[in-house]
C-alpha positions in Angstrom: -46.3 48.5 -51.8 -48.2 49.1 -48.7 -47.0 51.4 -46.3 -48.1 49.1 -43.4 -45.1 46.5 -44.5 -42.4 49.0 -44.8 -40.1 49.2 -41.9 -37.8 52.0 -41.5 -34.0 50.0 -41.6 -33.0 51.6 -38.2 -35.2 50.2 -36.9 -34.4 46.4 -38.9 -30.4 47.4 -37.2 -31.8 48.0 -33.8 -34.1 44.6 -33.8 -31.1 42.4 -34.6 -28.4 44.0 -32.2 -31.9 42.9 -29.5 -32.8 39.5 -30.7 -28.3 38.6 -30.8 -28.3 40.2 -26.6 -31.1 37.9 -26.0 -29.9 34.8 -27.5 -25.9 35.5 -26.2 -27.9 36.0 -22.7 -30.1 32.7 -23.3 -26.8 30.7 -24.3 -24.8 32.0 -21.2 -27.4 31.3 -18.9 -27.6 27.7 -20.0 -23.9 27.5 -20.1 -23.9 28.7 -16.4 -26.5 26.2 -15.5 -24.8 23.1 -17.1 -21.6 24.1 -15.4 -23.1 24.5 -12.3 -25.0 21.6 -12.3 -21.7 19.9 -13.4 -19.4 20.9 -10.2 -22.9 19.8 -8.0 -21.5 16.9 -5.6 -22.5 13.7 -6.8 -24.7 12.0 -3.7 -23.0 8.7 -2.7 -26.0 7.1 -3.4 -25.8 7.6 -6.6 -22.2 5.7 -7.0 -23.0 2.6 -5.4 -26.6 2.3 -5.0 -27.7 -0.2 -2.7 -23.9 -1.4 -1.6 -21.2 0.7 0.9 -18.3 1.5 -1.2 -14.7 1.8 0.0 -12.0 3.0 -1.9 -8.8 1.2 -2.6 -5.8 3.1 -3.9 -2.9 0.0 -5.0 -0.5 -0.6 -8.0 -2.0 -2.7 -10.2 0.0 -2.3 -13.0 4.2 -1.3 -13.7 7.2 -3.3 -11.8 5.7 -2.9 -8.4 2.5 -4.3 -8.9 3.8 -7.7 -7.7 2.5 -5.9 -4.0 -0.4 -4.4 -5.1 -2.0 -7.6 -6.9 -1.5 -9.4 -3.9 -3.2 -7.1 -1.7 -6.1 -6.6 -3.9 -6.3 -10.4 -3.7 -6.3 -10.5 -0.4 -9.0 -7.4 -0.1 -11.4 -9.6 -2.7 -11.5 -12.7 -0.7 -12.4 -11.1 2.3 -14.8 -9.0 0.7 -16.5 -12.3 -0.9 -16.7 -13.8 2.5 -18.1 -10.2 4.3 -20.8 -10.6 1.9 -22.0 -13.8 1.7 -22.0 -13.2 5.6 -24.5 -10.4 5.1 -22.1 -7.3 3.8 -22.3 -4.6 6.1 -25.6 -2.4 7.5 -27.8 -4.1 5.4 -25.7 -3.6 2.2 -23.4 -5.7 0.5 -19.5 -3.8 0.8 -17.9 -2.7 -2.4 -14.2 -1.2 -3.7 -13.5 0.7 -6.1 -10.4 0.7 -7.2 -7.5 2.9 -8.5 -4.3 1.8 -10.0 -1.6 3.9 -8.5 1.0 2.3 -10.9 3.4 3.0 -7.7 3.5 6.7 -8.8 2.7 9.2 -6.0 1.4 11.6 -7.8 -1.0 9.0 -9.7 -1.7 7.7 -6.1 -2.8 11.7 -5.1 -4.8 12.2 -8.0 -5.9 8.7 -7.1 -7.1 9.9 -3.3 -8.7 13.1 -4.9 -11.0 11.0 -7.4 -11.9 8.9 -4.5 -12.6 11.6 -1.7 -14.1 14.3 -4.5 -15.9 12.5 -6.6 -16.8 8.6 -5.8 -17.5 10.3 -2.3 -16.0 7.1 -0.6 -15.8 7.3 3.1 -12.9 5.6 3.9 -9.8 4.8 1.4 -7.4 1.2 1.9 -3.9 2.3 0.4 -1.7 3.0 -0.9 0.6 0.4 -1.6 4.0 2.0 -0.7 5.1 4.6 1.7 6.1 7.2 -0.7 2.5 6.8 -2.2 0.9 7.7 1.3 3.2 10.5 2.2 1.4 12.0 -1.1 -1.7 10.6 -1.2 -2.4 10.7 3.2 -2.4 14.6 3.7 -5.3 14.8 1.3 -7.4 12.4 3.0 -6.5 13.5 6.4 -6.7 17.4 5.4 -10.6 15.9 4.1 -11.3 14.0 7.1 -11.2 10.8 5.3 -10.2 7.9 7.1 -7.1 6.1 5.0 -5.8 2.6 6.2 -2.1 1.1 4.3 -1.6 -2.1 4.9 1.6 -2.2 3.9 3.1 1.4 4.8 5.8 0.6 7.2 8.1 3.3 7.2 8.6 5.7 10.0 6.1 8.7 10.2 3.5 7.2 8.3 0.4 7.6 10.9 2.4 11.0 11.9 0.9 12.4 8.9 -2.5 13.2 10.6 -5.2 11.9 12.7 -7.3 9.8 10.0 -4.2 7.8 8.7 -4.2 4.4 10.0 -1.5 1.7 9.1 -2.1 -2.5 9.9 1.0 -3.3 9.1 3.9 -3.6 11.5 6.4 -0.9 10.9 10.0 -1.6 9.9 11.0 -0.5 13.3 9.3 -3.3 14.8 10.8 -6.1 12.5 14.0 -5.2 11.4 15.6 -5.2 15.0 14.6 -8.9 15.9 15.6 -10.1 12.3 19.2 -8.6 12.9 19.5 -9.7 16.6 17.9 -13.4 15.1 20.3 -13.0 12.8 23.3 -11.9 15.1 22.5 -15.0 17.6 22.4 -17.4 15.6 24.8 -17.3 13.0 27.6 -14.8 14.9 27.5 -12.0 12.7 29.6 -9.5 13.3 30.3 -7.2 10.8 28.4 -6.4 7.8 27.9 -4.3 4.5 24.7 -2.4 3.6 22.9 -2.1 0.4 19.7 0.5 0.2 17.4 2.0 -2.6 18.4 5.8 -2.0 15.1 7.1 -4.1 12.2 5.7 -2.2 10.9 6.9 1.3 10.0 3.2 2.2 13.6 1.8 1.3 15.3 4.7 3.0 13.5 4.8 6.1 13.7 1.4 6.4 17.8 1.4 6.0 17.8 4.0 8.8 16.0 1.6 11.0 18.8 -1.0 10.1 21.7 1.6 11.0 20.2 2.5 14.2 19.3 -1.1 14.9 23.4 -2.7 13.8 24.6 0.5 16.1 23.3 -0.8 19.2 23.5 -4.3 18.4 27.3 -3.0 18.1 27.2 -4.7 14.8 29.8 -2.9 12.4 28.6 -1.9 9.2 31.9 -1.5 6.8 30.4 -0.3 4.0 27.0 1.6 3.2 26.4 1.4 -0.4 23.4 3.0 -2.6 21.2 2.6 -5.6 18.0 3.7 -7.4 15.1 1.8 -7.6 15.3 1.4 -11.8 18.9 0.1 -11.6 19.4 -3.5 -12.7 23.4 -3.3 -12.8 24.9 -4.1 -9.0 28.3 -5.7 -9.4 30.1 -2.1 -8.7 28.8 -1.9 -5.0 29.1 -5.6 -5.0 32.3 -6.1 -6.0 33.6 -3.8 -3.0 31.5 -5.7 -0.9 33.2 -8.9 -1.8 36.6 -7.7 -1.3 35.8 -6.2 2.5 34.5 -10.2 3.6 31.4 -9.0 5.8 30.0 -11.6 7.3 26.2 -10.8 5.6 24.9 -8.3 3.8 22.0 -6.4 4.9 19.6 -5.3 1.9 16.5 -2.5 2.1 15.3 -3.1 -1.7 11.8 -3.5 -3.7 11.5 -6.8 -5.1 12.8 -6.5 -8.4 16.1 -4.9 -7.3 16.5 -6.9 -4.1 16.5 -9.9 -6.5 18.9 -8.7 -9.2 21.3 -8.0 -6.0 20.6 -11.4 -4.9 21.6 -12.4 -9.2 24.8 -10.4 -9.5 25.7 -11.5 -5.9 25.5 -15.3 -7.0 27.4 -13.9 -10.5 29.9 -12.4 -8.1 30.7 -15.6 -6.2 30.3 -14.5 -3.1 29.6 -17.1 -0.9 26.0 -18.5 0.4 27.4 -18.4 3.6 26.9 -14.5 3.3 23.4 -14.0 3.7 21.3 -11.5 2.5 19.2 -10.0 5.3 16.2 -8.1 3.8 13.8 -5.4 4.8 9.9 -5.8 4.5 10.5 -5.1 0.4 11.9 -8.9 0.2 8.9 -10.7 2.4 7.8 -11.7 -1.2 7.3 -14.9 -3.1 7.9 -12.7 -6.5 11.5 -11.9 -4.7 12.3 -16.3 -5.0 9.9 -16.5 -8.2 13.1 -13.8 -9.7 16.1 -14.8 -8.0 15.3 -18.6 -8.1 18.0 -20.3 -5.9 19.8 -17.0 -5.6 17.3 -16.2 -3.2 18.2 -19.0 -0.5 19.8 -18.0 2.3 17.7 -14.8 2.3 16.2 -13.4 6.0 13.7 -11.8 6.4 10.9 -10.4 9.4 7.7 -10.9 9.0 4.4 -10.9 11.1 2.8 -13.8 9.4 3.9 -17.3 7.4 2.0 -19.4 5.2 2.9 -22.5 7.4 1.2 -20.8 10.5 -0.7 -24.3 11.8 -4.1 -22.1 13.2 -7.0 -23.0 12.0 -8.1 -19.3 10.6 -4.5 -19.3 8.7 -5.0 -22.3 7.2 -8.6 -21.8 6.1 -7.0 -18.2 4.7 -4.2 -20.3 2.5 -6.9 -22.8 1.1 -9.2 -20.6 -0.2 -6.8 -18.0 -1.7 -5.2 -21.0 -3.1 -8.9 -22.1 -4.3 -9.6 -18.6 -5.4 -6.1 -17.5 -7.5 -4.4 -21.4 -7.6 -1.5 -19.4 -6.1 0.1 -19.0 -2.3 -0.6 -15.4 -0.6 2.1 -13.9 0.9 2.1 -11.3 3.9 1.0 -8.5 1.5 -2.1 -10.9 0.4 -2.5 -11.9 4.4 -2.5 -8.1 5.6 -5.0 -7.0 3.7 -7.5 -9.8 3.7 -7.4 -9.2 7.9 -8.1 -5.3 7.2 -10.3 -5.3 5.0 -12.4 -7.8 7.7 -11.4 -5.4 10.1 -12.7 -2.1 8.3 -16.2 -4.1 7.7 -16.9 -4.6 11.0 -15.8 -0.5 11.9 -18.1 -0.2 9.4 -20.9 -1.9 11.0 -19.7 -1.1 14.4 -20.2 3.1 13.4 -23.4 2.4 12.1 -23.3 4.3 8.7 -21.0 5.1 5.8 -19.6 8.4 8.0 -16.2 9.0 7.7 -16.0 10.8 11.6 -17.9 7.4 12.8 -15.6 4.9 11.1 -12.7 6.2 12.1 -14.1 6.5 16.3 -15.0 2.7 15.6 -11.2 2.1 13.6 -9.7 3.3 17.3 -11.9 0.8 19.0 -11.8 -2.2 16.9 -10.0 -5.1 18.1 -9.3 -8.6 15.8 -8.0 -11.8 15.8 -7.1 -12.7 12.2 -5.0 -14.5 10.2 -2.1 -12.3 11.7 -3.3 -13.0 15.0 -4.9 -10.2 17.4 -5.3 -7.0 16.0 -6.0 -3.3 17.8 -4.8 0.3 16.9 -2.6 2.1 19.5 -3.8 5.8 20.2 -1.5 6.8 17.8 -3.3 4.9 15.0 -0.6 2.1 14.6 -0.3 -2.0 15.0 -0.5 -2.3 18.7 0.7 -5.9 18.9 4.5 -7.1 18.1 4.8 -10.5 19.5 3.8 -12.2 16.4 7.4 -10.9 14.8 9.0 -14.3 13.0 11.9 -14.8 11.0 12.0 -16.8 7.9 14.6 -17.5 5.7 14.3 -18.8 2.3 15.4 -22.4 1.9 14.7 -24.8 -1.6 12.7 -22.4 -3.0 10.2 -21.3 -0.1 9.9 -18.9 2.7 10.4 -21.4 6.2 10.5 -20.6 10.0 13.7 -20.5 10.8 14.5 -23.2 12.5 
């Protein structure tokens, strides 16, 4: 053998230990590049090219998604009819959505998605109060405009600057649907039933204490229950034996109607009505209690049977589109969604900081009638306040 192919083995050692450095150093620096390419923002072009996406944070899915169905309804058919108007600067509008499942932390991790990653400007949602207690810090701490349309408990725009709210807080509507209540049918004394583990039900019971104090209204009993319960007969059963004259009910669908059941069960009379928070303005509440449900009163800033011509144009094609009624959920959000298109168009591009100066000047006259933010980013009209009762089946003026 050649000396020329000999290599001393030191040397062999010392040529491996080299050629390992250099290919740990090649595989970190890729590594480094990949994740650094991978926590690059994605441009909002890139999610939506050639449309303006919104994002929409709603339960569409779990017990509660009764609410959030009919608002994503609602959102659809006027996004149908903003596009085949044109869409908005140039582009057709687009949502994309995220199912809450009416979890808060789902509805956080929701917001975070949308604001961090989709790169949405502005966020509709979430469906329920306790949802945007969560979810509205983020987008306000972001600078994202966030607009519930059915938030209605107290403090909701009190979160920050960039949370907006369209529909009429409980403090608005439960006060004439007692004193409707009180007037017309002489109540005088009554017993209270409220959802104890959801901010919605709970702020909306302390608007009915507040609002039977100074009515002078007594309230002898105030009874509690959790969301999940479907057994009432306990609190009910006390209720029947202190003969109030109604009983005033801040529930979610599903329980106000199994309250509404055992109350039936119970034999208490229908002349005891149940007067219900925002949670009952539902057609799911009469589709689940079924005549159980008669007699029930409710507030509510918009009915079906409205005889205007944009109303009834609204009920025909959702009718056309889901061969089903809307309800106010379906009716508040197919005005905001018309509402946030033209804010859109008004700011003049997809900037968070210009949609929400355009949100404080925009001014409506929808299906719910005529529509403008107060400076503190809430409903700034309360005149169209009715109260309907439920009567053969259906939601009705009452008359």
């Amino acid at each position: 053998m050649k000396m020329s192919t000999l290599v001393h083995p030191a040397l062999c050692a010392l040529a491996r230990v080299t050629l390992a450095r250099v290919t740990l150093a090649k595989v970190a620096l890729a590594s480094l590049t990949l994740a650094s390419f991978a926590l690059q923002p994605i441009p909002a072009e890139a999610q939506s090219a050639g449309s303006v996406t919104i994002g929409a944070i709603e339960i569409l899915s779990g017990p509660n998604s009764k609410y959030g169905v009919a608002i994503k309804n609602g959102f659809d058919l006027a996004l149908d009819e903003v596009n085949k108007a044109g869409g908005v600067l140039g582009q057709p509008l687009a949502i994309t959505y995220e199912d809450s499942a009416g979890n808060k932390d789902q509805a956080l991790n929701a917001a975070r998605q949308l604001i961090g990653r989709a790169k949405v400007p502005l966020i509709l949602g979430p469906t329920l109060s306790n949802e945007m207690f969560a979810a509205g810090p983020i987008a306000n701490e972001r600078k994202i405009p966030i607009v519930g349309t059915s938030t209605t408990a107290n403090g909701i725009t009190a979160i920050g600057p960039y949370v907006f709210r369209t529909s009429l807080p409980e403090a608005s509507v439960i006060p004439v649907t007692l004193k409707t209540a009180q007037t017309k049918f002489g109540i005088k004394k009554v017993a209270v039933m409220y959802g104890n583990d959801d901010a919605f039900t709970k702020s909306a019971y302390d608007v009915m204490k507040e609002a039977l104090a100074k009515l002078g209204i007594e309230t002898l009993t105030t009874e509690t229950f959790g969301g999940k319960d479907t057994d009432f007969s306990a609190q009910l059963t006390k209720i029947k034996s202190l003969n109030p004259d109604a009983i005033v009910v801040s529930a979610l669908a599903d329980a106000g109607a199994g309250i509404m059941l055992a109350k039936q069960a119970l034999g208490i009379p229908k002349s005891v009505r149940i007067i219900g928070g925002n949670g009952l303005n539902s057609t799911k509440v009469v589709e689940i209690a079924g005549a159980a449900a008669d007699g029930l009163l409710v507030g509510s800033p918009w009915f079906i049977g409205k005889k205007d011509a944009a109303n009834q144009k609204f009920v025909a094609a959702y009718h056309a589109k889901y061969n089903d009624d809307p309800d106010q959920f379906a009716a508040q959000a197919y005005d905001t969604l018309h509402l946030v298109a033209g804010a859109i168009t008004a700011a003049g591009a997809p900037d968070p900081e210009k949609i929400r100066e355009a949100l404080l000047k925009a001014k409506s006259n929808g299906v719910m009638g005529p529509f403008a933010f107060t400076p503190d980013r809430d409903p700034a009209d309360t005149s169209g306040v009715t109260v309907l009762e439920v009567k053969d089946g259906k939601f009705q003026l009452l008359e």
